[in-house]
Backbone as numpy.savetxt, mean C-alpha at the origin, in Angstrom:
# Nx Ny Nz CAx CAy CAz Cx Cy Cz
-3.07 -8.13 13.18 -2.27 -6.98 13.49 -2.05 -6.16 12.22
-2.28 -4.68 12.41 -1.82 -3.82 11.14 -0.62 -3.24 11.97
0.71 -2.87 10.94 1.83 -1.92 11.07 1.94 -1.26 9.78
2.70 0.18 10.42 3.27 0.68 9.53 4.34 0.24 8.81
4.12 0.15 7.30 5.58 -0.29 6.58 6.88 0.36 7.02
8.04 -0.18 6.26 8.85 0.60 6.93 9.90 0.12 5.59
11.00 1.14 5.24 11.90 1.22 3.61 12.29 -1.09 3.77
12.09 -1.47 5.08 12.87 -2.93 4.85 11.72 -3.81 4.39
10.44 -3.12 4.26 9.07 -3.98 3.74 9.13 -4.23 2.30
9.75 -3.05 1.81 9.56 -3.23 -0.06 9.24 -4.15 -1.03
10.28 -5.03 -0.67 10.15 -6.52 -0.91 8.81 -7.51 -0.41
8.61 -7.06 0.75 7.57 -8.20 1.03 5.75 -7.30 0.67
5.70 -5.77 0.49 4.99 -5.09 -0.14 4.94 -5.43 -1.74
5.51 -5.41 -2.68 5.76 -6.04 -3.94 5.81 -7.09 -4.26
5.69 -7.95 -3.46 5.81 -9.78 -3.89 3.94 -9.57 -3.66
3.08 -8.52 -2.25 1.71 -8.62 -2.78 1.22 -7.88 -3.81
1.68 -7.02 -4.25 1.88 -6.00 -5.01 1.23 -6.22 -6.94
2.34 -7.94 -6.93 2.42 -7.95 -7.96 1.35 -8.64 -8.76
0.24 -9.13 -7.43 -0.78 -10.01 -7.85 -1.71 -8.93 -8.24
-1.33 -7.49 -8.20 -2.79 -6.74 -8.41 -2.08 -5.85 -9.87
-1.03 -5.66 -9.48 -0.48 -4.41 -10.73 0.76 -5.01 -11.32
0.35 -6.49 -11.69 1.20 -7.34 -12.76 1.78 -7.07 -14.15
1.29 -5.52 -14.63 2.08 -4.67 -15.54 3.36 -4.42 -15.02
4.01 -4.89 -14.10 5.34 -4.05 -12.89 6.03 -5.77 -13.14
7.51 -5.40 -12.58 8.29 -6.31 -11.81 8.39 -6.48 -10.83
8.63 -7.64 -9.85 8.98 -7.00 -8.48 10.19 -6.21 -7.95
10.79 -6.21 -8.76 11.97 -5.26 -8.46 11.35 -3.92 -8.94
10.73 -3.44 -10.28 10.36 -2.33 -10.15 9.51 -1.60 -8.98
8.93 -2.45 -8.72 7.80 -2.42 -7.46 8.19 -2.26 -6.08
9.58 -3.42 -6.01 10.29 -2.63 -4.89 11.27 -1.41 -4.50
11.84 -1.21 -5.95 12.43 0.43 -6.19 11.37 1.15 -6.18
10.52 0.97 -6.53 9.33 2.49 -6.23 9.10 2.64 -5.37
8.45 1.50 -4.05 8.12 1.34 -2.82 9.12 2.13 -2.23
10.20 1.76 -2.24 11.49 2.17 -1.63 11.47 3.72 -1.59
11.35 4.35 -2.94 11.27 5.65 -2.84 9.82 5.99 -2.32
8.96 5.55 -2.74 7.51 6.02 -1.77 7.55 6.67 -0.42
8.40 5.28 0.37 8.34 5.21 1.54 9.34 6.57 2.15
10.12 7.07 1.26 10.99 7.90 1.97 10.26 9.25 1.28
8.99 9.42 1.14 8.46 10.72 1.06 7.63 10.67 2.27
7.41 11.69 2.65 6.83 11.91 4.31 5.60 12.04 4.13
4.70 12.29 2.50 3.61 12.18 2.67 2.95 10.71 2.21
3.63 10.01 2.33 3.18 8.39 1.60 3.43 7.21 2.84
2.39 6.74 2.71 2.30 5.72 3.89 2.26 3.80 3.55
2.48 2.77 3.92 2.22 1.84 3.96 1.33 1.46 5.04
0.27 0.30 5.18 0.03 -0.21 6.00 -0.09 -1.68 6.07
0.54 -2.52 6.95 0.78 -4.12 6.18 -0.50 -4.31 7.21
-1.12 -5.30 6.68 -2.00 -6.29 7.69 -1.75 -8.03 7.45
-1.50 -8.11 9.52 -0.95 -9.77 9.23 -1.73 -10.87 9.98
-2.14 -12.00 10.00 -2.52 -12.65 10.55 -1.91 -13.94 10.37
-1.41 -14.23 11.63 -0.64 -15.29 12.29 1.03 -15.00 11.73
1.07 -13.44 11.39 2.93 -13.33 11.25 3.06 -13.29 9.98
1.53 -13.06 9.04 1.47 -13.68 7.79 1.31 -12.50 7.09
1.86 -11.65 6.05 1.44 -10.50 5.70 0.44 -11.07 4.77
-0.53 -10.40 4.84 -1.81 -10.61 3.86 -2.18 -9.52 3.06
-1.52 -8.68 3.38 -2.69 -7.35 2.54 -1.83 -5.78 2.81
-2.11 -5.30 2.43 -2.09 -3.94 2.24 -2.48 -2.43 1.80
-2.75 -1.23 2.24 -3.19 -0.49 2.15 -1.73 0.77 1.81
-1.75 1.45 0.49 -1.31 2.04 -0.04 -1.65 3.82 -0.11
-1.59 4.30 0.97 -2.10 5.73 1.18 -1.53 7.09 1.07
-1.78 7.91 0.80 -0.97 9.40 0.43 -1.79 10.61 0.84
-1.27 11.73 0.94 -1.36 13.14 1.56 -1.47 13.76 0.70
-1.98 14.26 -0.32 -2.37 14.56 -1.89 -1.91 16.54 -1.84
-1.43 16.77 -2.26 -1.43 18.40 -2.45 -1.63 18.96 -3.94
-2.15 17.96 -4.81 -2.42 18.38 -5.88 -4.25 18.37 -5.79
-4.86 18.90 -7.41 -6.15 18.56 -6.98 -6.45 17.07 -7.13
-7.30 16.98 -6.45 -7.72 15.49 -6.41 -9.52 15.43 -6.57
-10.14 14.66 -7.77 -11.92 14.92 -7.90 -12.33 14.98 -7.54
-13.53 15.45 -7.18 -14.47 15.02 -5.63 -14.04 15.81 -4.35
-12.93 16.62 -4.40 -12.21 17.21 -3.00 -12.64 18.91 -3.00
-12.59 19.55 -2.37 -12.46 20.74 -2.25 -11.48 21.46 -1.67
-10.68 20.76 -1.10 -9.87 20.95 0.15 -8.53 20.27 -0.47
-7.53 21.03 0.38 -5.51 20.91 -0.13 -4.87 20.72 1.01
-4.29 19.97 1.56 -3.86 18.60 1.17 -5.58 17.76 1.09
-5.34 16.57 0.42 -6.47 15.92 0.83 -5.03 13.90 1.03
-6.28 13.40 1.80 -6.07 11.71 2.18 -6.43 11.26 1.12
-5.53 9.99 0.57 -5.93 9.44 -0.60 -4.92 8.17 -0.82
-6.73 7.00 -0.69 -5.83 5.59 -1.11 -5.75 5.41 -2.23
-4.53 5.16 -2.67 -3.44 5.12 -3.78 -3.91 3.21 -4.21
-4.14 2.46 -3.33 -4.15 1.32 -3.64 -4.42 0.36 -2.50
-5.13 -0.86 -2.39 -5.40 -1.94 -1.31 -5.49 -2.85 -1.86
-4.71 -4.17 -0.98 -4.78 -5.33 -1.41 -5.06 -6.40 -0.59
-5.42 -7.63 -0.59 -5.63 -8.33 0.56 -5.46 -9.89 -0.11
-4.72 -10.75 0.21 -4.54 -12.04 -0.34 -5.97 -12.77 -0.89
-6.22 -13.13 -2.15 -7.42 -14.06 -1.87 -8.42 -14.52 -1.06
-6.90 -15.77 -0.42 -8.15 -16.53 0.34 -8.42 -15.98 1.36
-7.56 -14.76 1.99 -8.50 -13.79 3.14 -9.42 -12.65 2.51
-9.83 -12.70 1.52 -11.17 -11.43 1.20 -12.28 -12.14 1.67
-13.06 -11.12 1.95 -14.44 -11.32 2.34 -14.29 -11.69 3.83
-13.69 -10.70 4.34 -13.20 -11.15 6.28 -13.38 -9.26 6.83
-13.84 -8.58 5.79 -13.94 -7.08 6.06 -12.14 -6.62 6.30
-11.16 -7.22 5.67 -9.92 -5.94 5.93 -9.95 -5.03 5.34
-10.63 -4.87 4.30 -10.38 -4.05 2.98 -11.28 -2.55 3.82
-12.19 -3.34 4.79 -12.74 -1.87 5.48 -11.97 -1.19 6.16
């Protein structure tokens, strides 16, 4: 199952968070999340299997320029993660 995050995920977004962008705390990670989530162009997406959050997809609505784009707003993943021992199962597609 994928859902949309939601401001009460922060915490469980940043505990995966921290295995990829371990320059952070999890508290910093969950104060940022926190504010992320309450901009209307920034999205979470958790993916779970068996109730289990495994992964995540970190996405945004870009209105600045962005490389490669021609076009304003543009879609843009900000970041994806997926536990270990579930890579190589295609979530990351």
């Amino acid at each position: 199952m994928i859902r949309l995050a939601t401001i009460y995920d922060c915490n469980l977004l940043a505990n995966m968070a921290i295995k990829m962008w371990n320059d952070h705390t999890i508290e910093s990670l969950t104060n940022e999340f926190f504010e992320t989530l309450q901009d209307e162009n920034n999205v979470f997406f958790i993916k779970f299997e068996n109730d289990i959050a495994i992964g995540f997809a970190q996405c945004s609505l870009r209105h600045d320029y962005v490389e490669g784009t021609c076009t304003c707003p543009v879609g843009y993943l900000e970041g994806i993660f997926v536990e270990e021992h579930f890579r190589h199962n295609g979530y990351a597609k």
